[in-house]
mmCIF file of the N, C-alpha and C atoms, coordinates in Angstrom:
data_MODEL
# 
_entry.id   MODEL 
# 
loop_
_atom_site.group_PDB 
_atom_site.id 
_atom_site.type_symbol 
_atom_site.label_atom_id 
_atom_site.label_alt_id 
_atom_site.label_comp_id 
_atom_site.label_asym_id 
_atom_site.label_entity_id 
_atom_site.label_seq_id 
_atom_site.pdbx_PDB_ins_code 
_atom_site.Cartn_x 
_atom_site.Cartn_y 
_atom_site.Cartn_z 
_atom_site.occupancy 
_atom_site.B_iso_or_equiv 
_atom_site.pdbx_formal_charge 
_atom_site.auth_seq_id 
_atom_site.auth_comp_id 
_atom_site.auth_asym_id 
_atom_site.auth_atom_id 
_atom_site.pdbx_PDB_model_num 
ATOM 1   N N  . UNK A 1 1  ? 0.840  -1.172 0.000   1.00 0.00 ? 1  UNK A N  1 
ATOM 2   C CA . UNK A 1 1  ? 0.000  0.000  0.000   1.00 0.00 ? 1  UNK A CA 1 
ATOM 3   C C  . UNK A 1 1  ? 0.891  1.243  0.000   1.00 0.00 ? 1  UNK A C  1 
ATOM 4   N N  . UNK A 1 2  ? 0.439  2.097  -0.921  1.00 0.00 ? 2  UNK A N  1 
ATOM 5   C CA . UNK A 1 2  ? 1.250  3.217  -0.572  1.00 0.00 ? 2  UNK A CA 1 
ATOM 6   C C  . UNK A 1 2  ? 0.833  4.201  0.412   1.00 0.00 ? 2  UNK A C  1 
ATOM 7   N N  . UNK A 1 3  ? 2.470  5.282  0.781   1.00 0.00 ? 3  UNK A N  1 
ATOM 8   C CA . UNK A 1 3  ? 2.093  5.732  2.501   1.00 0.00 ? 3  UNK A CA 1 
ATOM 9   C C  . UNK A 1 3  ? 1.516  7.111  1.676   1.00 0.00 ? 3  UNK A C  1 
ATOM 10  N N  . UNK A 1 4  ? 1.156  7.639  2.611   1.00 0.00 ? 4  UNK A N  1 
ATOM 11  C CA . UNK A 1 4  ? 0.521  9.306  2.064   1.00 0.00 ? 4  UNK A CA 1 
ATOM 12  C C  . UNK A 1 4  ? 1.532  10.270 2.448   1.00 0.00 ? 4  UNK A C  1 
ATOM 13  N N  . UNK A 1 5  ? 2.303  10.768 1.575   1.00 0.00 ? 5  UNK A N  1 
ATOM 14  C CA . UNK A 1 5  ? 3.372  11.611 1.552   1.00 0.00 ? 5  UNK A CA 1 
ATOM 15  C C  . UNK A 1 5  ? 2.837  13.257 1.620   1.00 0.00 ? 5  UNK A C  1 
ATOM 16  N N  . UNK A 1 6  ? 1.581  13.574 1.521   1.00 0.00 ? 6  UNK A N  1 
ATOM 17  C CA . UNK A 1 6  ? 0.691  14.862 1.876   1.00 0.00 ? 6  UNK A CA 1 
ATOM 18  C C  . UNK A 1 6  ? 1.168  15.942 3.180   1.00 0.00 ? 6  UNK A C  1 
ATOM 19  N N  . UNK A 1 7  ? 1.306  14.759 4.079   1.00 0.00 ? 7  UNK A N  1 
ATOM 20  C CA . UNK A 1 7  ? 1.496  15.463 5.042   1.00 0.00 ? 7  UNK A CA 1 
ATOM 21  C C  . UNK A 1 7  ? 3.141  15.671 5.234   1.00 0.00 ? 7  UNK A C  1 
ATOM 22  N N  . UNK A 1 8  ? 3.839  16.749 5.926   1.00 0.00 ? 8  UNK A N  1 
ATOM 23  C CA . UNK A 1 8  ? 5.159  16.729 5.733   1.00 0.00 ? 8  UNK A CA 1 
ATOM 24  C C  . UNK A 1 8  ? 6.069  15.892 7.024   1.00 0.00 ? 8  UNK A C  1 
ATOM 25  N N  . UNK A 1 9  ? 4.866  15.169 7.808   1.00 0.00 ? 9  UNK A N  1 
ATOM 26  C CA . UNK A 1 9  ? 5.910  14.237 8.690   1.00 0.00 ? 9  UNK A CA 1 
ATOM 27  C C  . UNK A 1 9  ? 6.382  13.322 7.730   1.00 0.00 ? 9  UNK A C  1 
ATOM 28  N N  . UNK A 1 10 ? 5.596  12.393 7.339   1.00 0.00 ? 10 UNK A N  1 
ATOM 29  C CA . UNK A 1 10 ? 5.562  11.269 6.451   1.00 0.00 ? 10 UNK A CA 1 
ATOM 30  C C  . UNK A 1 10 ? 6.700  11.912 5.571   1.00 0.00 ? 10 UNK A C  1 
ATOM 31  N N  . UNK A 1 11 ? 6.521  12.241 4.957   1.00 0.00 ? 11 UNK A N  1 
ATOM 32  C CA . UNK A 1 11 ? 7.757  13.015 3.568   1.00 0.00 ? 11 UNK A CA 1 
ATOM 33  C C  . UNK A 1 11 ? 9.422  13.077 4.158   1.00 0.00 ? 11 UNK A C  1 
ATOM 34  N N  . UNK A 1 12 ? 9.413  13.630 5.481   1.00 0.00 ? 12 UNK A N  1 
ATOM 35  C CA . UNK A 1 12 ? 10.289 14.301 6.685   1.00 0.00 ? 12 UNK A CA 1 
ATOM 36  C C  . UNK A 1 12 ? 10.982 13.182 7.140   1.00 0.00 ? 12 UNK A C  1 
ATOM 37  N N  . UNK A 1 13 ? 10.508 11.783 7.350   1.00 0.00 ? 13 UNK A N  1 
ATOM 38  C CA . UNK A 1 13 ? 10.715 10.545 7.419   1.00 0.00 ? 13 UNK A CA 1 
ATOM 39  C C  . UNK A 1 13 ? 11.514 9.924  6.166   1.00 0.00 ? 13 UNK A C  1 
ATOM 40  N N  . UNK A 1 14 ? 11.296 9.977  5.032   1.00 0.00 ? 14 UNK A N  1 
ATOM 41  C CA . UNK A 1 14 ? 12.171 9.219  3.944   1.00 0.00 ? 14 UNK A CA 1 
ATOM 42  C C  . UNK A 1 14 ? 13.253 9.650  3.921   1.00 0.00 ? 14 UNK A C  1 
ATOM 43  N N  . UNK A 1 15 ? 13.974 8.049  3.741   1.00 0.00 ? 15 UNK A N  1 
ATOM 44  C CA . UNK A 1 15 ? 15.584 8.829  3.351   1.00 0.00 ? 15 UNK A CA 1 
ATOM 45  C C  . UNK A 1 15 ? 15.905 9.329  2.051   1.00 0.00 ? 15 UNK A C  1 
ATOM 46  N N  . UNK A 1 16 ? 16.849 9.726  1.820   1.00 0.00 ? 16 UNK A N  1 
ATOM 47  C CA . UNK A 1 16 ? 17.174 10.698 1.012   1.00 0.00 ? 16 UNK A CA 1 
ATOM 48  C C  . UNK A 1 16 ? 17.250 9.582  -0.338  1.00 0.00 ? 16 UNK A C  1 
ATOM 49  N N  . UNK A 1 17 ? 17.283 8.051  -0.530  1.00 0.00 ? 17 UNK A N  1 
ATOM 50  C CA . UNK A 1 17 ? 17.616 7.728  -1.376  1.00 0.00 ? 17 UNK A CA 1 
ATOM 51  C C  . UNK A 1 17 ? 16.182 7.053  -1.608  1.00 0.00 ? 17 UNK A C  1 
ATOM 52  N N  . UNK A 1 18 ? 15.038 7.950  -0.716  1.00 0.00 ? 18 UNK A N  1 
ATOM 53  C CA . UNK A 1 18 ? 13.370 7.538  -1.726  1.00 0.00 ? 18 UNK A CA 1 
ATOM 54  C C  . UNK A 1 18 ? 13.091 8.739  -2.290  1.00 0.00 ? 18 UNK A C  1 
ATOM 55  N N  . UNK A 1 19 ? 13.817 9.683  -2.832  1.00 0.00 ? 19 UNK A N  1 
ATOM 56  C CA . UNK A 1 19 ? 13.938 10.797 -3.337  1.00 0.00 ? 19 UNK A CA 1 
ATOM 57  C C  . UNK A 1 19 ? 14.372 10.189 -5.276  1.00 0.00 ? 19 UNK A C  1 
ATOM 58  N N  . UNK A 1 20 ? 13.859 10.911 -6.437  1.00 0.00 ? 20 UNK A N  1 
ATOM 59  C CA . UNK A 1 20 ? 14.369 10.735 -7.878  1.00 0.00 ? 20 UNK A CA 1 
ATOM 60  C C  . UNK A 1 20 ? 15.397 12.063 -7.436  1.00 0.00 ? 20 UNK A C  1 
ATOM 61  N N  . UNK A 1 21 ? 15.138 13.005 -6.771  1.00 0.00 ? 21 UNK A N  1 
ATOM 62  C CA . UNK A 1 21 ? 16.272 14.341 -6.877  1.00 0.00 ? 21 UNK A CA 1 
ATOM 63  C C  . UNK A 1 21 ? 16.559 14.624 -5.415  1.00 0.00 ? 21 UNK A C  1 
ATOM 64  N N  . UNK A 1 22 ? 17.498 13.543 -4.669  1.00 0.00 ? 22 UNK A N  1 
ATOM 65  C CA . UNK A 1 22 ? 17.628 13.447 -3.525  1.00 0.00 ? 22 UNK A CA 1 
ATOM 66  C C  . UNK A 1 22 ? 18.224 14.830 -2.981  1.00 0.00 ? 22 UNK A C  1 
ATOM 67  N N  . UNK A 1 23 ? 18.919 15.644 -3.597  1.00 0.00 ? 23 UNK A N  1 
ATOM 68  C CA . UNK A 1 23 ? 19.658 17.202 -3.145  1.00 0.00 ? 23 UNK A CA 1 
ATOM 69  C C  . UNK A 1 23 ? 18.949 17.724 -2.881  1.00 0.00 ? 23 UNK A C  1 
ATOM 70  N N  . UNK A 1 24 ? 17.517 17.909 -3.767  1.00 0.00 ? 24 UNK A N  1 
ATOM 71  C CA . UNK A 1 24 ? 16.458 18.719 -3.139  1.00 0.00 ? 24 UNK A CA 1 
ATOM 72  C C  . UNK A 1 24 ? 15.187 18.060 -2.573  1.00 0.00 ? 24 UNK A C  1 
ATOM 73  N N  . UNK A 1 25 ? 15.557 16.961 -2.386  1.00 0.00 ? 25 UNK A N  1 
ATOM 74  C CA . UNK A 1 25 ? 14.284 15.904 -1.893  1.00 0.00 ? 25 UNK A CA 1 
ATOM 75  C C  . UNK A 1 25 ? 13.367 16.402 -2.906  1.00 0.00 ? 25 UNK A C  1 
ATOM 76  N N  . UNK A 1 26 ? 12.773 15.937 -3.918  1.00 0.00 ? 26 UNK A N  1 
ATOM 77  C CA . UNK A 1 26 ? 11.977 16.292 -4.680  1.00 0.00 ? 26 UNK A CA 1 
ATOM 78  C C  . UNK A 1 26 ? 11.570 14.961 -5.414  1.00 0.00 ? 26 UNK A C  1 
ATOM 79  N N  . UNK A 1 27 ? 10.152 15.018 -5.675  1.00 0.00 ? 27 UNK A N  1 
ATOM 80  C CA . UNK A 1 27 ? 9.976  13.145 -6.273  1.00 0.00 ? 27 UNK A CA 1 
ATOM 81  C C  . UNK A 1 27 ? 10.046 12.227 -5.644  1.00 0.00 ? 27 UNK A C  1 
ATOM 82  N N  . UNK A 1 28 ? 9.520  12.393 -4.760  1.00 0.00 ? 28 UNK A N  1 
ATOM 83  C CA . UNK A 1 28 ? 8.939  10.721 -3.800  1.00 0.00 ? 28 UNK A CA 1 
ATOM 84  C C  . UNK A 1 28 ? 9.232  9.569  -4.523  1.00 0.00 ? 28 UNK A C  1 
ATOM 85  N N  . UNK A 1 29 ? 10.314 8.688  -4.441  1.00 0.00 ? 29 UNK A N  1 
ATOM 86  C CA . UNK A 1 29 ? 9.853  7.527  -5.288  1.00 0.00 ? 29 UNK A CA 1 
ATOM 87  C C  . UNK A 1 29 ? 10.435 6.181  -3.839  1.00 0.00 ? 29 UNK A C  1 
ATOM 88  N N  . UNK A 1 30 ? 9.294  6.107  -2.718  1.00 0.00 ? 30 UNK A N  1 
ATOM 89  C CA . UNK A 1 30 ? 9.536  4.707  -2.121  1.00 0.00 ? 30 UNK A CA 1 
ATOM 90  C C  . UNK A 1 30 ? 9.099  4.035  -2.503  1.00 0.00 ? 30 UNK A C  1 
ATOM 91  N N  . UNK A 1 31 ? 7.768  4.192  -3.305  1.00 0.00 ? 31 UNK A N  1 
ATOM 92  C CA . UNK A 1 31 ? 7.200  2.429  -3.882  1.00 0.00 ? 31 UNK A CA 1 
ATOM 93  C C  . UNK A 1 31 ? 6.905  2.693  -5.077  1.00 0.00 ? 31 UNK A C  1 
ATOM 94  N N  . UNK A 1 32 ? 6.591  1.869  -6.182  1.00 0.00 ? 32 UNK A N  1 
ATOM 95  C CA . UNK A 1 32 ? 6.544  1.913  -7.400  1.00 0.00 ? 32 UNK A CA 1 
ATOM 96  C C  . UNK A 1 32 ? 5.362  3.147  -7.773  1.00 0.00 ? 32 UNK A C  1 
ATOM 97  N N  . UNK A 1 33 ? 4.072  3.376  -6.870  1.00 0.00 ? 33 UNK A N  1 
ATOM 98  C CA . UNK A 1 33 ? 3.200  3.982  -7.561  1.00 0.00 ? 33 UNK A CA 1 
ATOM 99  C C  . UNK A 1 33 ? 3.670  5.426  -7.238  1.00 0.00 ? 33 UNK A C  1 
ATOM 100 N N  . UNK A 1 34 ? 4.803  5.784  -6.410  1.00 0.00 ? 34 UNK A N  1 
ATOM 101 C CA . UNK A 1 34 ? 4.938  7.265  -6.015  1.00 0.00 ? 34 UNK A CA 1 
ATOM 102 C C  . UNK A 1 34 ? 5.913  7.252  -7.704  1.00 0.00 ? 34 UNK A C  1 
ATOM 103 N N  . UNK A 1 35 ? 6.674  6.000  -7.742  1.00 0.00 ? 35 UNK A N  1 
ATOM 104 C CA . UNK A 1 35 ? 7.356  6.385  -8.905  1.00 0.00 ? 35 UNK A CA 1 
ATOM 105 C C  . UNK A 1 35 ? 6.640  6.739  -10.319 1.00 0.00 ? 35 UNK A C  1 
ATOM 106 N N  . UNK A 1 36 ? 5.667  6.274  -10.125 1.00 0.00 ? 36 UNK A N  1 
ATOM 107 C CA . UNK A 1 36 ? 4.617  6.684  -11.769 1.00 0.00 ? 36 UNK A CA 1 
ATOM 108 C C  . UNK A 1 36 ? 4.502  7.671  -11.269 1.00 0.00 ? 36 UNK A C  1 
ATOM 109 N N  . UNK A 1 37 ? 4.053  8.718  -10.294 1.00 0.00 ? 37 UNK A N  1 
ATOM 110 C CA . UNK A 1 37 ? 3.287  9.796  -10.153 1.00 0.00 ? 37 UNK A CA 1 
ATOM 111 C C  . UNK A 1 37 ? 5.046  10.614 -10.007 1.00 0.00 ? 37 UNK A C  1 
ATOM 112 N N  . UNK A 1 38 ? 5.671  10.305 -9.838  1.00 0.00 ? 38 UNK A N  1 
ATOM 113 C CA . UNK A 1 38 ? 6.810  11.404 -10.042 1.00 0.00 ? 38 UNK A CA 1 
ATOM 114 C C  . UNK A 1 38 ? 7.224  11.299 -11.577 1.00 0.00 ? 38 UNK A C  1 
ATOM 115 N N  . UNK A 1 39 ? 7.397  10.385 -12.357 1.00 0.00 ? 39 UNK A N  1 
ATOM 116 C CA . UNK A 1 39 ? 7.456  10.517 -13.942 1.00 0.00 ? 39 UNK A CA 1 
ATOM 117 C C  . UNK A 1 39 ? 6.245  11.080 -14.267 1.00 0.00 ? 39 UNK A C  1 
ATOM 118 N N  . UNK A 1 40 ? 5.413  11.594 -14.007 1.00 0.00 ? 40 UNK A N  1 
ATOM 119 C CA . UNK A 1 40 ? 4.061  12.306 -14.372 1.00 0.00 ? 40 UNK A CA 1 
ATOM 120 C C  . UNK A 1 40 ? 4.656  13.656 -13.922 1.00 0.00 ? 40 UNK A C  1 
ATOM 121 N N  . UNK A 1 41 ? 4.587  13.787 -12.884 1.00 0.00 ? 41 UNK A N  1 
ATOM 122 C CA . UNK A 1 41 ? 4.596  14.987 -12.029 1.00 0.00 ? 41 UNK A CA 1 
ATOM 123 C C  . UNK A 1 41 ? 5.655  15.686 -12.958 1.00 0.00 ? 41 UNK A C  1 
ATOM 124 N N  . UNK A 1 42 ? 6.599  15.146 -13.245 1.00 0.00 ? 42 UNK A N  1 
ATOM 125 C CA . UNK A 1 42 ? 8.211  15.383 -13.836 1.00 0.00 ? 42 UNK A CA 1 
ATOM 126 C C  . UNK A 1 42 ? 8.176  16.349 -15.399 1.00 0.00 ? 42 UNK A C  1 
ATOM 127 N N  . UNK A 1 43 ? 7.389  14.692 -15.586 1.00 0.00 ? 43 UNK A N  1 
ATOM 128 C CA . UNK A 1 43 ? 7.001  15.052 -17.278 1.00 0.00 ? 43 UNK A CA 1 
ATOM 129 C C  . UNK A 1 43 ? 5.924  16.515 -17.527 1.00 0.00 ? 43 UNK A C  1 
ATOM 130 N N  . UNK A 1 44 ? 5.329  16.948 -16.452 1.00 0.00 ? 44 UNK A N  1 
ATOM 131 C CA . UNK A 1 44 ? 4.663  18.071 -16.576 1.00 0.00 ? 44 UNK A CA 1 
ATOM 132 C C  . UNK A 1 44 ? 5.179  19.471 -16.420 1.00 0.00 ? 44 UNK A C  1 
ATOM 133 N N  . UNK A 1 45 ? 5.745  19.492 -14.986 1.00 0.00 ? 45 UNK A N  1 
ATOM 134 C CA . UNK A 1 45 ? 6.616  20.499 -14.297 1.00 0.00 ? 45 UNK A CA 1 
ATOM 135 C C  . UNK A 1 45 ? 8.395  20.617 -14.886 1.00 0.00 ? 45 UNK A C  1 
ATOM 136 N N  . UNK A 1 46 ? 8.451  19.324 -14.597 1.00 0.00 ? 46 UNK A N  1 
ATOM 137 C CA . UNK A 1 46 ? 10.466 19.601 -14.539 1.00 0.00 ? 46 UNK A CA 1 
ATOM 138 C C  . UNK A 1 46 ? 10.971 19.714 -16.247 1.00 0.00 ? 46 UNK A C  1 
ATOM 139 N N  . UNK A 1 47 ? 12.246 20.272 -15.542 1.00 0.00 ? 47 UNK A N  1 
ATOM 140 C CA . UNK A 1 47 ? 13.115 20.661 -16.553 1.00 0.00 ? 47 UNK A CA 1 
ATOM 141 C C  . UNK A 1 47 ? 13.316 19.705 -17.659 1.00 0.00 ? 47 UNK A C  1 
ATOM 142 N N  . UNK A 1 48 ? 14.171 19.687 -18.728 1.00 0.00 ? 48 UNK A N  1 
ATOM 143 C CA . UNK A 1 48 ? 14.646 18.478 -19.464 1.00 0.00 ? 48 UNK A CA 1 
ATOM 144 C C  . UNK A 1 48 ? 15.553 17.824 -18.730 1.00 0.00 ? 48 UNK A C  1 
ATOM 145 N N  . UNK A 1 49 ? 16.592 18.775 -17.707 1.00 0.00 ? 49 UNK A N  1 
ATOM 146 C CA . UNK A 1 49 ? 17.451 17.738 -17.240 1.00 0.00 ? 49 UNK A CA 1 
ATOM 147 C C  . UNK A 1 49 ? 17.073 17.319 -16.171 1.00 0.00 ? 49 UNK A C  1 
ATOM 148 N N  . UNK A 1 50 ? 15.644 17.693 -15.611 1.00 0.00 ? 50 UNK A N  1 
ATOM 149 C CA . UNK A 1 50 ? 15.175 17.169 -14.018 1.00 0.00 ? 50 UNK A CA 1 
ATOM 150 C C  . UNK A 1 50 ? 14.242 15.760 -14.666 1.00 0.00 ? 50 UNK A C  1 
ATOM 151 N N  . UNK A 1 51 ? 13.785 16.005 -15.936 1.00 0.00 ? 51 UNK A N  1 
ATOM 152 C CA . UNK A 1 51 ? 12.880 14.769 -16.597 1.00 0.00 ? 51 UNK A CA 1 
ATOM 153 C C  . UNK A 1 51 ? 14.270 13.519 -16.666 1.00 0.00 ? 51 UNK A C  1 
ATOM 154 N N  . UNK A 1 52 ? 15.191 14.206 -16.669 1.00 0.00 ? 52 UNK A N  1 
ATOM 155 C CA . UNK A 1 52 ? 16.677 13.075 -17.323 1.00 0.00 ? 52 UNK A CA 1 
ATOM 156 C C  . UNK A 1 52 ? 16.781 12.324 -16.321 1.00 0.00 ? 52 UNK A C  1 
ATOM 157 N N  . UNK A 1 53 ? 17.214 12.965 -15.223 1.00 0.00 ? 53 UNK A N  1 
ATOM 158 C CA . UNK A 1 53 ? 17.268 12.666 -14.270 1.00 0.00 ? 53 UNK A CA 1 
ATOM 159 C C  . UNK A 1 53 ? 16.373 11.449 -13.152 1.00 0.00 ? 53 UNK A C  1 
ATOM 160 N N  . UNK A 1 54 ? 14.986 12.540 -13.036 1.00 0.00 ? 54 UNK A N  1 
ATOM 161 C CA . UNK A 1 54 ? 13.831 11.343 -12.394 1.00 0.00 ? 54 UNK A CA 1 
ATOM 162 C C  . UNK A 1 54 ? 13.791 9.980  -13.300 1.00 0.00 ? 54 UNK A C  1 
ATOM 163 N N  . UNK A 1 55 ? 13.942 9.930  -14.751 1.00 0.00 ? 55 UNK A N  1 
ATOM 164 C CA . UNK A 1 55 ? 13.340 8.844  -15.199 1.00 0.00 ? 55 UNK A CA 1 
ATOM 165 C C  . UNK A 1 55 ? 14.766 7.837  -14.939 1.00 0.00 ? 55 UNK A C  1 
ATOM 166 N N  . UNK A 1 56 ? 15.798 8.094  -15.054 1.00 0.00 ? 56 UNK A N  1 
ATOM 167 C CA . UNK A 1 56 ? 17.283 7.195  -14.463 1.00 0.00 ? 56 UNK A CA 1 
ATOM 168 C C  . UNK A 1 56 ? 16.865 6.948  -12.723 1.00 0.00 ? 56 UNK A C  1 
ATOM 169 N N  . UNK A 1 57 ? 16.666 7.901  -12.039 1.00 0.00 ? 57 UNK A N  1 
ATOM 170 C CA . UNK A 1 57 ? 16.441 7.237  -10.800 1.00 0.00 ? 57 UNK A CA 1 
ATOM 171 C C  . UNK A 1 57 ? 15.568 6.034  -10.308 1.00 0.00 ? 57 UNK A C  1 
ATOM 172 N N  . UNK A 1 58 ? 14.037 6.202  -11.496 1.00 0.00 ? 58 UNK A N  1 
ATOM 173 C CA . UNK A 1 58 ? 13.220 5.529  -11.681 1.00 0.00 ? 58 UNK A CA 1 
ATOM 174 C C  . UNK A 1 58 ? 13.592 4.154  -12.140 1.00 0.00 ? 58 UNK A C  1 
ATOM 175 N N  . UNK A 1 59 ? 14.307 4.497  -13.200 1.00 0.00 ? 59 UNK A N  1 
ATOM 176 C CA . UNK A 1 59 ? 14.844 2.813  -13.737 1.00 0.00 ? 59 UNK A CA 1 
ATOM 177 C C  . UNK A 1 59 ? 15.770 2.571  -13.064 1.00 0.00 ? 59 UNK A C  1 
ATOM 178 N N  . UNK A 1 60 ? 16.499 3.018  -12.529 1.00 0.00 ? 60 UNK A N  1 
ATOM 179 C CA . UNK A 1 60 ? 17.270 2.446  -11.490 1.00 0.00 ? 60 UNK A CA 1 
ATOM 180 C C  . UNK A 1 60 ? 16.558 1.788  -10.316 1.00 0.00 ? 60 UNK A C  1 
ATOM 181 N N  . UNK A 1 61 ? 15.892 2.301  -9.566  1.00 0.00 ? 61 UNK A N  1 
ATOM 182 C CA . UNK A 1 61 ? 15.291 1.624  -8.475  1.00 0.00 ? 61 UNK A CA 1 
ATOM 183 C C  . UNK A 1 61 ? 13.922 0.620  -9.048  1.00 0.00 ? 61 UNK A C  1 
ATOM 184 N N  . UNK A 1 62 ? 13.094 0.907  -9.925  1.00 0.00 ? 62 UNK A N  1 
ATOM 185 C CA . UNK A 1 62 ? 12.143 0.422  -10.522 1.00 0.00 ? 62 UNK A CA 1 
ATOM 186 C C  . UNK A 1 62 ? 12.512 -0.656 -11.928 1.00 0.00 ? 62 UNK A C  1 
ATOM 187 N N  . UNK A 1 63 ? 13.203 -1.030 -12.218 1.00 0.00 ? 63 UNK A N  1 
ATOM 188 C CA . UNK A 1 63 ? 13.678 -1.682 -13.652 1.00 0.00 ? 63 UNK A CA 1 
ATOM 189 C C  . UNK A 1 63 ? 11.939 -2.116 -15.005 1.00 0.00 ? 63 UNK A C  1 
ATOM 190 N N  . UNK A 1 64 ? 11.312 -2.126 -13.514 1.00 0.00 ? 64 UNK A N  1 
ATOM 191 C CA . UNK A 1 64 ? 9.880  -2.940 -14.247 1.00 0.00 ? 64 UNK A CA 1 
ATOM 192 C C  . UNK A 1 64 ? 9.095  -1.488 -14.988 1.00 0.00 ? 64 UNK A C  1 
ATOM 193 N N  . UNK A 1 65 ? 9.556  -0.803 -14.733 1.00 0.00 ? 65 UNK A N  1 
ATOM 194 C CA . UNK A 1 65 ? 9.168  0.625  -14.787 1.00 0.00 ? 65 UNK A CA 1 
ATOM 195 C C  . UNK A 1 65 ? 10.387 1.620  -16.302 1.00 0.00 ? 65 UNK A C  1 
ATOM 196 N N  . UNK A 1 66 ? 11.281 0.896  -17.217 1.00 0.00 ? 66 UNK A N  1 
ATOM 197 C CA . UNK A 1 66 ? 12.218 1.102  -17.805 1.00 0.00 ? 66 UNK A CA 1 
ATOM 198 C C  . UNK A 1 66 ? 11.018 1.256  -19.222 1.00 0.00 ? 66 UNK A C  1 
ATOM 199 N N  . UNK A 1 67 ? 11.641 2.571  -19.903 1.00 0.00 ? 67 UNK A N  1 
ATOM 200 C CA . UNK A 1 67 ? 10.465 3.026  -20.898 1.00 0.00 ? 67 UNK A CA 1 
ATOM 201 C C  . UNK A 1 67 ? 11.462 2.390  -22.179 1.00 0.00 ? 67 UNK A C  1 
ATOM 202 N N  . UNK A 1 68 ? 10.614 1.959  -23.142 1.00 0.00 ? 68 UNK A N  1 
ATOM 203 C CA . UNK A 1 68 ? 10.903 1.286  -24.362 1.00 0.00 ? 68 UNK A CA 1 
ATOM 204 C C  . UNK A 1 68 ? 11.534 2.096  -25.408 1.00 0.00 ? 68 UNK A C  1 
ATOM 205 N N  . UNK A 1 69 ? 12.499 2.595  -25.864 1.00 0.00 ? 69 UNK A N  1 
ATOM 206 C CA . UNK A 1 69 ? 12.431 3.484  -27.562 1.00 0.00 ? 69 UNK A CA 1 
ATOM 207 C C  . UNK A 1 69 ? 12.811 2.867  -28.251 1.00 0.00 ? 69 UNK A C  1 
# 
């Protein structure tokens, strides 16, 4: 189940390596579904090199989650 990262204890709690942009803690990714919603979140808001970035952290920790070209 995923935890609810809303509130900023919960968030305040992860370590730095359930972070896609751990320097600025940004992108929740502890379980697979925070990781879809941060490649969303990413793909909307972030930069080209913050999109570069989240989606390598993603396939790194997620492999099942590795986009096809």
């Amino acid at each position: 189940m995923s935890k609810d990262l809303s509130s900023g204890k919960n968030r305040k709690n992860l370590k730095k390596s359930s972070f896609a942009l751990p320097e600025e803690e940004k992108y929740p990714i502890p379980d697979i579904a925070h990781a879809r919603n941060a490649l969303a979140r990413v793909a909307q808001n972030g930069t080209a090199s913050e999109q570069k970035k989240v989606r390598a952290a993603v396939e790194k920790k997620y492999p099942s989650l590795k986009k096809d070209d």
